[in-house]
N, C-alpha and C positions, 0 to 999 in steps of 0.2 A: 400438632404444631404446624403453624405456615411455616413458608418459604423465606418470607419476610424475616418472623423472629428467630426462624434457626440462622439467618445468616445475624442479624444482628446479637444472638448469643455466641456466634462465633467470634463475631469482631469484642465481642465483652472479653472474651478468655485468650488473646490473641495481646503478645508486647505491641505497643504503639510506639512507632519509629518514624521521624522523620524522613521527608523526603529529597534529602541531599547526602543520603547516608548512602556508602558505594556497595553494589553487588557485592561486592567480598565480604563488606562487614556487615551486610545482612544474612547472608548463606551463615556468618560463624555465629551470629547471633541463633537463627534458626538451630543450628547445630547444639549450641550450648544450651539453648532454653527447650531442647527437644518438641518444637515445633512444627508443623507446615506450611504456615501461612504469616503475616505479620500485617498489621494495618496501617496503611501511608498515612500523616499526617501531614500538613503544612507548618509552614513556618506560626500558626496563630493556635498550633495545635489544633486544626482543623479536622475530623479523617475525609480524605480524601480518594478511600480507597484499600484494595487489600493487593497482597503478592504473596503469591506462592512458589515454595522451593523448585516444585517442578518448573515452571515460567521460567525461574532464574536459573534454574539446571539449564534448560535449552539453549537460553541466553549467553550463559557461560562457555557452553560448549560452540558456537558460531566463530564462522573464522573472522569476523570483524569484530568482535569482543579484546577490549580491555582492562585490565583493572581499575581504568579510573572514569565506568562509567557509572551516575551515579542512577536513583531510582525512579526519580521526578525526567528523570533521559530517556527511561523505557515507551516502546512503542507501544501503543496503544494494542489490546489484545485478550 
């Protein structure tokens, strides 16, 4: 299997979230759907991309972190 389609099976079995949804409510989402990763969408249901727990672990843990940042906020990385 490429590179390609292992990431695109990835984003296949992966919840698709939008990208206005706060680090907190994607870590619980991640949590509940026993996850690591989740795929950003836009507003047109677009995927736009992927995010992983550890990313948002990091993120979380910064001292300029708060809860109401959301995931379309995140720096590039």
């Amino acid at each position: 299997m490429t590179p390609v389609l292992a990431q695109h099976h990835s984003m296949a079995q992966a919840p698709r979230i939008r990208d206005d949804m706060t680090v907190e409510v994607a870590l619980s989402l991640m949590a509940g759907a026993q996850v690591d990763h989740l795929v950003l969408c836009d507003g047109d249901d677009q995927s736009t991309g992927l995010v992983t727990l550890a990313r948002l672990s990091v993120l979380r843990d910064a001292p300029t972190y708060t809860d109401r940042v959301r995931l379309r906020d995140l720096p590039e990385g």
